[in-house]
C-alpha positions as CSV (number, residue, x, y, z in Angstrom):
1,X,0.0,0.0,0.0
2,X,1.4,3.3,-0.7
3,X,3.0,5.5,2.0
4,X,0.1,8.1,1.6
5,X,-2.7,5.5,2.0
6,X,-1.0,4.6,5.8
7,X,-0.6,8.2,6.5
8,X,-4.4,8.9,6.1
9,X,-5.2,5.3,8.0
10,X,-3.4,6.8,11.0
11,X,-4.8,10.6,10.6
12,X,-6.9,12.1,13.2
13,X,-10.1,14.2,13.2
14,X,-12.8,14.9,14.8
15,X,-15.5,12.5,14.5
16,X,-18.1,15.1,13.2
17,X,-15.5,16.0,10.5
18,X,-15.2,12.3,9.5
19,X,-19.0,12.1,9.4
20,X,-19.8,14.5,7.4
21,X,-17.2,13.5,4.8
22,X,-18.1,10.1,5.2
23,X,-21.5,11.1,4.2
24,X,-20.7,13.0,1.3
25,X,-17.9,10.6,0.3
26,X,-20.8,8.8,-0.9
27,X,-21.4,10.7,-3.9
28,X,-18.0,11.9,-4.7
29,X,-17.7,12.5,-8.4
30,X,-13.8,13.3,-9.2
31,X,-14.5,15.2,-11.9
32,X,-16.6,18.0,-10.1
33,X,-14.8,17.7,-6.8
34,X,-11.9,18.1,-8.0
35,X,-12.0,20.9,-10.6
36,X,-13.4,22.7,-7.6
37,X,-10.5,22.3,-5.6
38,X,-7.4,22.2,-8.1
39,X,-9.4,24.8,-10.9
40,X,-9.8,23.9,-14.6
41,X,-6.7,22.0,-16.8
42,X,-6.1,18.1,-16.8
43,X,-6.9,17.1,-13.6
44,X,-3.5,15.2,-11.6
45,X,-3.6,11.1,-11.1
46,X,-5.0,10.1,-7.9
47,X,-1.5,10.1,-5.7
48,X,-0.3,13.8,-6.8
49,X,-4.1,15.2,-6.2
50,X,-4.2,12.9,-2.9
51,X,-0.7,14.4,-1.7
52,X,-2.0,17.6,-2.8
53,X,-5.2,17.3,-1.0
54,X,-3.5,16.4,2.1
55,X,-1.3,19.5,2.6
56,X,-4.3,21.5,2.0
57,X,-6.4,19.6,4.8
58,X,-3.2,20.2,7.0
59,X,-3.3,23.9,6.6
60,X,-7.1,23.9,7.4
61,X,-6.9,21.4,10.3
62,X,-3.8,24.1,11.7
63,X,-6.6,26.9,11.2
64,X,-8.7,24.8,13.1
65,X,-6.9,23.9,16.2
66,X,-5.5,27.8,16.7
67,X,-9.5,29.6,16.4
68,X,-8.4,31.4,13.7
69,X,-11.7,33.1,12.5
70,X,-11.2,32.6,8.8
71,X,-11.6,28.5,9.3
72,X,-14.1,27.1,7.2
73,X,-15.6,23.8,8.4
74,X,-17.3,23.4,5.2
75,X,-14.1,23.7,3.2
76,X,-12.7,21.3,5.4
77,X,-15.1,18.4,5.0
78,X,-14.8,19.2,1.2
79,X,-11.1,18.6,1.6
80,X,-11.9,15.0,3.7
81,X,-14.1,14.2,1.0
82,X,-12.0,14.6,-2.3
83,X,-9.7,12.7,0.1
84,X,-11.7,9.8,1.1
85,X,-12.5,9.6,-2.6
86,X,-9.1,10.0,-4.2
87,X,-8.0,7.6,-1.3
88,X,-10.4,4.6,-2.3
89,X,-9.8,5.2,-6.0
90,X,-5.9,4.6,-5.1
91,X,-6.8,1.3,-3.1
92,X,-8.8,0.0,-5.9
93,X,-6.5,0.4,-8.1
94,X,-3.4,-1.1,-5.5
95,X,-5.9,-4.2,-5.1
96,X,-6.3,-4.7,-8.5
């Protein structure tokens, strides 16, 4: 399993964060979620959006833990979900 896919095993949020992304993980369509995260252009493979992705969520989960007042739980659990999807895409693919 790549490196990345034991990093986010091991990550830790807040339950109502995981939730919600769980949720919407659900109907996670990569080509929408991600355009709306990385902008218009060819869209990167799974592991360089994923990595991507992650350093994002990391600056947002920093905002989060110091109250700063421009945190946006909403943009978070967009983050988790593109995550959670880019992340099972990536294990189907390892499985296969």
């Amino acid at each position: 399993m790549p490196d990345i896919l034991k990093a986010l095993d091991s990550m830790r949020r807040p339950r109502l964060l995981i939730r919600a992304a769980r949720i919407g993980a659900a109907e996670y369509r990569r080509d929408a979620h991600l355009r709306h995260h990385f902008g218009y252009g060819t869209l990167p493979r799974s592991a360089a959006a994923l990595a991507h992705l992650v350093e994002m969520e990391d600056a947002l989960n920093q905002q989060r833990q110091s109250d700063r007042t421009r945190y946006s739980a909403a943009k978070h659990v967009e983050i988790l979900i593109a995550m959670m999807g880019e992340a099972q895409i990536l294990r189907v693919a390892h499985a296969a």
